[in-house]
KEDO-944726 format. One line per field, with one value per residue: x, y, z of N, C-alpha, C in turn; residue in one letter. Coordinates in steps of 0.1 Angstrom, whole numbers, plus 5000, padded with zeros to 4 digits. Atoms other than C-alpha are relative to their C-alpha. Layout:
<atoms>
n.x	(X, ...)
n.y	(Y, ...)
n.z	(Z, ...)
ca.x	(X, ...)
ca.y	(Y, ...)
ca.z	(Z, ...)
c.x	(X, ...)
c.y	(Y, ...)
c.z	(Z, ...)
rofi	(A, ...)
</atoms>
This chain:
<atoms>
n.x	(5008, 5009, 5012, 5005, 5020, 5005, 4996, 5009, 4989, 5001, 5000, 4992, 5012, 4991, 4994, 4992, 4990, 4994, 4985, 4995, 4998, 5002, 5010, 5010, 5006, 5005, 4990, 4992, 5002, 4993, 5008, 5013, 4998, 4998, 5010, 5010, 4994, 4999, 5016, 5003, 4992, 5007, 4994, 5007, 4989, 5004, 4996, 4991, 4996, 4992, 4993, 4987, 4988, 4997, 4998, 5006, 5018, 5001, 5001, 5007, 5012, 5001, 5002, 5013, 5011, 4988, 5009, 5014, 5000, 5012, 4991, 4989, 4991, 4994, 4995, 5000, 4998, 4988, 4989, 4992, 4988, 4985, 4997, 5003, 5015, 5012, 4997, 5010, 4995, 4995, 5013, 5003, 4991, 5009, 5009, 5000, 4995, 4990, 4999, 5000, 4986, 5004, 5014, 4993, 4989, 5006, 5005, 4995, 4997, 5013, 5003, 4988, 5005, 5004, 4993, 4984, 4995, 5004, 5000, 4993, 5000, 5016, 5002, 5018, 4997, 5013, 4995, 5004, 5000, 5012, 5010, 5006, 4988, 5000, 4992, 4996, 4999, 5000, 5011, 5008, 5017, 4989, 4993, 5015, 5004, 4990, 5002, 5013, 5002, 4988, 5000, 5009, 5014, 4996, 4995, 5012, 5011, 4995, 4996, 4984, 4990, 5001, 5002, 5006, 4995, 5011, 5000, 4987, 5004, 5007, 4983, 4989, 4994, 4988, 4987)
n.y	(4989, 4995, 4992, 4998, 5001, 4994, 4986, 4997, 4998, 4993, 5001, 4987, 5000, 4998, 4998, 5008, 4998, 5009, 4995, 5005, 5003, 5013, 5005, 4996, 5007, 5014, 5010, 5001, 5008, 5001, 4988, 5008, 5004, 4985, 4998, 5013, 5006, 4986, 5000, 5008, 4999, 4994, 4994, 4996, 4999, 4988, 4999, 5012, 4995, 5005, 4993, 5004, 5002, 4984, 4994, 4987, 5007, 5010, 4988, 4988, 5011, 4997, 4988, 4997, 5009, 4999, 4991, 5008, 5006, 5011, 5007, 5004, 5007, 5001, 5014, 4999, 5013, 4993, 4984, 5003, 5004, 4991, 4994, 4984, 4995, 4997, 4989, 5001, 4992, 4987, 4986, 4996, 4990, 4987, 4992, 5004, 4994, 5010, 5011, 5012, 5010, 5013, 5005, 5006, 5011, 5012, 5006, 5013, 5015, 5007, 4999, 5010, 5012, 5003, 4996, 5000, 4988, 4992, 4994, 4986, 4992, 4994, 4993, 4995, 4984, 4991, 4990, 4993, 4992, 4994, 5006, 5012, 5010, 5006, 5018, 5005, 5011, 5008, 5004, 5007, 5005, 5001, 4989, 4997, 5008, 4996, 4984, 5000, 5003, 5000, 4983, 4993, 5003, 4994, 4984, 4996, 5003, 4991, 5008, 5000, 4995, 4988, 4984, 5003, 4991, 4995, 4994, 4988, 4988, 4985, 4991, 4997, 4990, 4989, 4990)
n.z	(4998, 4986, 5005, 4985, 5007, 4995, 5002, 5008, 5012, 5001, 5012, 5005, 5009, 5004, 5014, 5005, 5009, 5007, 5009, 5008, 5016, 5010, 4993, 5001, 4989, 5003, 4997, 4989, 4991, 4980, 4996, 5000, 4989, 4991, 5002, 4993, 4987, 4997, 4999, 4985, 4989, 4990, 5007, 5015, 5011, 5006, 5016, 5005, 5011, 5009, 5001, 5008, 4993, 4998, 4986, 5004, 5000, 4988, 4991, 5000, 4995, 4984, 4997, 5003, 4991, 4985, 4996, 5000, 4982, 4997, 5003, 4991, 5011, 5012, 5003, 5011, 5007, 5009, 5000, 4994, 5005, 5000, 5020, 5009, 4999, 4989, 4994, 4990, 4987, 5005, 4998, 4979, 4996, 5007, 4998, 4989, 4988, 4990, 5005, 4991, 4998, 4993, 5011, 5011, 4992, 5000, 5018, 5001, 4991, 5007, 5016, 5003, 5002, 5014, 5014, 4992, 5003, 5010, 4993, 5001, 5010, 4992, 4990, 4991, 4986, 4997, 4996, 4992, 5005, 4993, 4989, 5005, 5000, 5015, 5003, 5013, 4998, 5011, 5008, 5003, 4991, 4989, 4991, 4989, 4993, 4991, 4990, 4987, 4986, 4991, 4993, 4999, 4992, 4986, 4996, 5004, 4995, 4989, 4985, 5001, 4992, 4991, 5004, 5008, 5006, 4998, 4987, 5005, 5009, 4999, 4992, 5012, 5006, 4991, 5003)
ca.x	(0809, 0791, 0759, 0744, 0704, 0701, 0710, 0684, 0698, 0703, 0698, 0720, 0712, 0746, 0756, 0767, 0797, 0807, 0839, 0845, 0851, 0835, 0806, 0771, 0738, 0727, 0759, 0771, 0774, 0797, 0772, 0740, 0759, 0765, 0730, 0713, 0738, 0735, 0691, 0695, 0716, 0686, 0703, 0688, 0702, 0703, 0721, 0734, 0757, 0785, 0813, 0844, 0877, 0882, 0896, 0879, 0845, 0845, 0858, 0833, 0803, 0817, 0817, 0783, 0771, 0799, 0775, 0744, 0736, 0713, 0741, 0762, 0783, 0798, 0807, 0826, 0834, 0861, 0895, 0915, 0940, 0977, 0970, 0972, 0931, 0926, 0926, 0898, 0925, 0937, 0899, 0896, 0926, 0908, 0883, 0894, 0898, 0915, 0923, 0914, 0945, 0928, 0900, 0927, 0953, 0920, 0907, 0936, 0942, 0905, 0911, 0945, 0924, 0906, 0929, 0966, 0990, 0972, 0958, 0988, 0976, 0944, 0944, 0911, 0908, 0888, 0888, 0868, 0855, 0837, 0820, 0809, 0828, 0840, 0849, 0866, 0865, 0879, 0856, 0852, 0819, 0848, 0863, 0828, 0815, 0849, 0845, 0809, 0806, 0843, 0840, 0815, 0782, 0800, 0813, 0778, 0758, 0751, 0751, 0783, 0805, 0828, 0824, 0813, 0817, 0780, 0782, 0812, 0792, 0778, 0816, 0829, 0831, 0846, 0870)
ca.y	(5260, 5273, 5282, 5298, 5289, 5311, 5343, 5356, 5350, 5379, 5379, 5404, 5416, 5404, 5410, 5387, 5392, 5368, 5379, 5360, 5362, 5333, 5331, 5341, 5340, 5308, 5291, 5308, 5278, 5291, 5320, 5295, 5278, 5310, 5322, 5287, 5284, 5327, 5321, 5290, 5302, 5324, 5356, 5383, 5380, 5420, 5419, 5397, 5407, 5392, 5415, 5409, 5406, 5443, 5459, 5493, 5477, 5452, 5484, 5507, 5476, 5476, 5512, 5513, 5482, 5493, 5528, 5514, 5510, 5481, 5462, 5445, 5423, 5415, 5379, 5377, 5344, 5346, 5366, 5353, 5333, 5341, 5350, 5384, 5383, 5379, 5409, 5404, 5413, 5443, 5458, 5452, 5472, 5499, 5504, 5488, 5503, 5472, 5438, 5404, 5388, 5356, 5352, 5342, 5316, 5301, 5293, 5279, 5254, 5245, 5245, 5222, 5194, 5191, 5206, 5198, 5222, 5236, 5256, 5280, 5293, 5312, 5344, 5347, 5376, 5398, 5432, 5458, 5488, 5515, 5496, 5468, 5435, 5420, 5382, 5375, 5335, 5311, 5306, 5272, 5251, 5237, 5264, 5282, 5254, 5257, 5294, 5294, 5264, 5262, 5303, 5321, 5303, 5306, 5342, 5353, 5339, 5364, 5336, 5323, 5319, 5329, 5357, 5363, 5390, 5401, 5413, 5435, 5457, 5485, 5495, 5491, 5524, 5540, 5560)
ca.z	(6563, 6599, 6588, 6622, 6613, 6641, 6624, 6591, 6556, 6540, 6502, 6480, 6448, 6423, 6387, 6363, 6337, 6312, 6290, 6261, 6223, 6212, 6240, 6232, 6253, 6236, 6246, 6277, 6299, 6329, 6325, 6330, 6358, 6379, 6372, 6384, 6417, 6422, 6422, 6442, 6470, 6475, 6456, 6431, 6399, 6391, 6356, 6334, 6303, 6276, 6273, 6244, 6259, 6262, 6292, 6280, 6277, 6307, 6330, 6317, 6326, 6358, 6363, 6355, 6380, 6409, 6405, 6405, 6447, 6440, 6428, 6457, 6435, 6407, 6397, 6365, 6341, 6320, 6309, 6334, 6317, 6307, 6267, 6250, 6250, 6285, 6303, 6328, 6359, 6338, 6339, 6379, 6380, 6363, 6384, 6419, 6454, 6472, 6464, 6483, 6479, 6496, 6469, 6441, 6463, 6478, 6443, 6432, 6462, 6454, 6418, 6420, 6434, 6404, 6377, 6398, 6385, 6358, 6382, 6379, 6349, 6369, 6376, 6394, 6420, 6434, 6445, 6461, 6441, 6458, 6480, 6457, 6454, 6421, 6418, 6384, 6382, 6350, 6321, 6324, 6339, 6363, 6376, 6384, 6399, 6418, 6431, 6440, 6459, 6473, 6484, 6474, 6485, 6520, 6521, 6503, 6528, 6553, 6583, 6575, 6607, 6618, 6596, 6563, 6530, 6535, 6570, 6556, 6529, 6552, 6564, 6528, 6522, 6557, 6554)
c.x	(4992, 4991, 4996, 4985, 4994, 4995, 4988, 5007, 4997, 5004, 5008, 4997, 5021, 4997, 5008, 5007, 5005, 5010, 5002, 4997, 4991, 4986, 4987, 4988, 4994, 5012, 5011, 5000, 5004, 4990, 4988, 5001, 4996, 4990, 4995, 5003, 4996, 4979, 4997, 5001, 4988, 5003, 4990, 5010, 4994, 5003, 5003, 5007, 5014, 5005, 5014, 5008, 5011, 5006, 4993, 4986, 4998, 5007, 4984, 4986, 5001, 4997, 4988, 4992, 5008, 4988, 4983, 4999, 4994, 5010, 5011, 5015, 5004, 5005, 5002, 5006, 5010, 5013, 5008, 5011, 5012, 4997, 4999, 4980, 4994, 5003, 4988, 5003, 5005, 4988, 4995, 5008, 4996, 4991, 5002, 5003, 5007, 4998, 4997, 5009, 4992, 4993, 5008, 5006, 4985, 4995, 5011, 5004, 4988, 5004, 5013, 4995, 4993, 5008, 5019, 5006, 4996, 4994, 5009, 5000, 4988, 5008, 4990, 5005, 4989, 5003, 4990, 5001, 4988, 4989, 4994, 5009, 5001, 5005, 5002, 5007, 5003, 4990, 4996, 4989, 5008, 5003, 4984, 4996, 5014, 4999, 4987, 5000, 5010, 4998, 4989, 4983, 5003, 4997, 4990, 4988, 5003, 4998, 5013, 5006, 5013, 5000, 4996, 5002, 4988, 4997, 5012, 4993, 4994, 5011, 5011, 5006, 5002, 5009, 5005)
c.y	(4998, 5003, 4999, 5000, 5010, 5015, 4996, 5000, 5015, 5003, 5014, 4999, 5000, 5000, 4990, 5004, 4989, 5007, 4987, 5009, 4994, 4998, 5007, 4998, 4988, 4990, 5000, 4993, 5004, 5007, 4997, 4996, 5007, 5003, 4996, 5003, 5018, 5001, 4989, 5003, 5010, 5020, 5008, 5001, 5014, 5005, 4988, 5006, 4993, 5015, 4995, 5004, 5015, 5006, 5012, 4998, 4994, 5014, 5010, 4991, 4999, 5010, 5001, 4995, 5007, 5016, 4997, 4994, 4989, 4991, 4999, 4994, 4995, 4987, 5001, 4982, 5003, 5009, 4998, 4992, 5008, 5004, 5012, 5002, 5000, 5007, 5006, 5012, 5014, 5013, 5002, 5009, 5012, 5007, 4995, 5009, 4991, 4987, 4992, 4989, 4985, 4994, 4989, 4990, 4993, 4992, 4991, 4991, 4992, 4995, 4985, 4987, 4992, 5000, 4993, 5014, 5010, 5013, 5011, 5010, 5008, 5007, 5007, 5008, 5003, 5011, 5011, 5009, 5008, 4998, 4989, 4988, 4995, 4987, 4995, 4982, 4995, 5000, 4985, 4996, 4994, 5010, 5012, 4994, 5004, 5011, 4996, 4988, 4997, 5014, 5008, 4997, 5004, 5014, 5007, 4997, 5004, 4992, 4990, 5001, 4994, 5015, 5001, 5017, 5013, 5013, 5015, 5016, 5011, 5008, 4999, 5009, 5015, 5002, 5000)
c.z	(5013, 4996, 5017, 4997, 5015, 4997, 4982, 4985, 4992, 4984, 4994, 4984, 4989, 4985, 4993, 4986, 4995, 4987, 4992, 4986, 4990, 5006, 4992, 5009, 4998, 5006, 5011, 5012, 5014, 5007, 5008, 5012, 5015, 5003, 5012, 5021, 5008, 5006, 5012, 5014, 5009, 4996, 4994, 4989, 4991, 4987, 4997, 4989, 4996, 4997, 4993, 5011, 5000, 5007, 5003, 5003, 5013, 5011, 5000, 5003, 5016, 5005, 5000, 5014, 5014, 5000, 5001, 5016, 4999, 4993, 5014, 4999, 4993, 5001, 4984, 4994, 4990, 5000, 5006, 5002, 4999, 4985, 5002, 5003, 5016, 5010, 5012, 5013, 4998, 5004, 5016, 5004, 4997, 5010, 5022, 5009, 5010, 4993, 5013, 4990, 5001, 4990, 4991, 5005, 5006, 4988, 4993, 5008, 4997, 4987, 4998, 5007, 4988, 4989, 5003, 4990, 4991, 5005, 5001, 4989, 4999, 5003, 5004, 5012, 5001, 5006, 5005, 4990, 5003, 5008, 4992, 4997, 4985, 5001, 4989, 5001, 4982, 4990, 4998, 5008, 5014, 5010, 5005, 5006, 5013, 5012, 5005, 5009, 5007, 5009, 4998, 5002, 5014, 5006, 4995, 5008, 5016, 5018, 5002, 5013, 4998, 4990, 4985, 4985, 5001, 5013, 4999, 4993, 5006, 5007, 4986, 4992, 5017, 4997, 5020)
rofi	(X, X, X, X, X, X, X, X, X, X, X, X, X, X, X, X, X, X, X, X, X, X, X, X, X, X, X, X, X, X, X, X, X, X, X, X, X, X, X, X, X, X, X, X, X, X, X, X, X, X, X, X, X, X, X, X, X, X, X, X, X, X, X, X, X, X, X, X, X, X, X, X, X, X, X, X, X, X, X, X, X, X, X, X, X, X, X, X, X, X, X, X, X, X, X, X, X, X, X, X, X, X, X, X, X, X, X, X, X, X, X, X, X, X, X, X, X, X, X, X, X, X, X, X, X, X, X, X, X, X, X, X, X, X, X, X, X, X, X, X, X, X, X, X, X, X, X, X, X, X, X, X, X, X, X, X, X, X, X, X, X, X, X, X, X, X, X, X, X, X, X, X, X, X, X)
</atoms>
């Protein structure tokens, strides 16, 4: 990471999504992680919310924050496995306007130093909806730790060079 200490940080206000089944808020750890590392970094943390492994539900939460201007981005935990229940990337599809390809393949190259090939059984992504970003990352405490400080402390931190995801959001919805 470039951090240019010349340039002004530029705090953004994100949303947190945890998808599971089984999670609750007494016990959502990835959720806790996220939170901590999202407050540290300097961040507002503008929602937070547990969502079953729905596609219907977990779309219609996004819809809500992606309308919501005071919401910049979306970070979700969970659902991103290969089983029948997890349907995380099903509900980005629902509501997305473009995909960042790069988000998912850097995560797993990160991710396969820790896990090795297990790693291929992530599909974390990210995607662009209406002008707000969504980053759907693993449910476990691993693999969040993974994404934020492998990519997303970086690309969230509006001094970031050579460039950054922050500096993006006031051209994310030209046409």
């Amino acid at each position: 990471m470039a951090i240019d200490t010349s340039r002004t940080f530029k705090p953004i206000n994100i949303a947190l999504l945890t998808v599971s089944d089984t999670r609750g808020p007494e016990d959502d750890t990835s959720g806790d992680i996220l939170a901590e590392r999202i407050k540290a970094a300097g961040h507002h943390l503008a929602a937070r919310a547990i969502e079953k492994d729905d596609a219907s539900r977990i779309a219609s939460r996004l819809n809500n924050w992606i309308d919501d201007r005071s919401v910049d981005a979306v970070v979700i935990t969970g659902g991103t496995g290969l089983t029948g229940r997890d349907v995380t990337p099903e509900a980005l599809d629902r509501v997305k306007t473009r995909d960042i390809p790069g988000f998912g393949e850097l995560f797993r190259w990160l991710s396969f130093k820790t896990i090795g090939t297990s790693t291929i059984q992530s599909r974390a992504c990210a995607v662009v909806a209406r002008g707000t970003y969504i980053f759907a990352l693993p449910g476990s405490n691993g693999a969040v730790k993974d994404g934020w400080d492998g990519i997303l402390a970086e690309q969230l931190d509006s001094r970031n060079r050579p460039c950054n995801f922050v500096e993006l959001m006031p051209r994310l919805l030209e046409k």
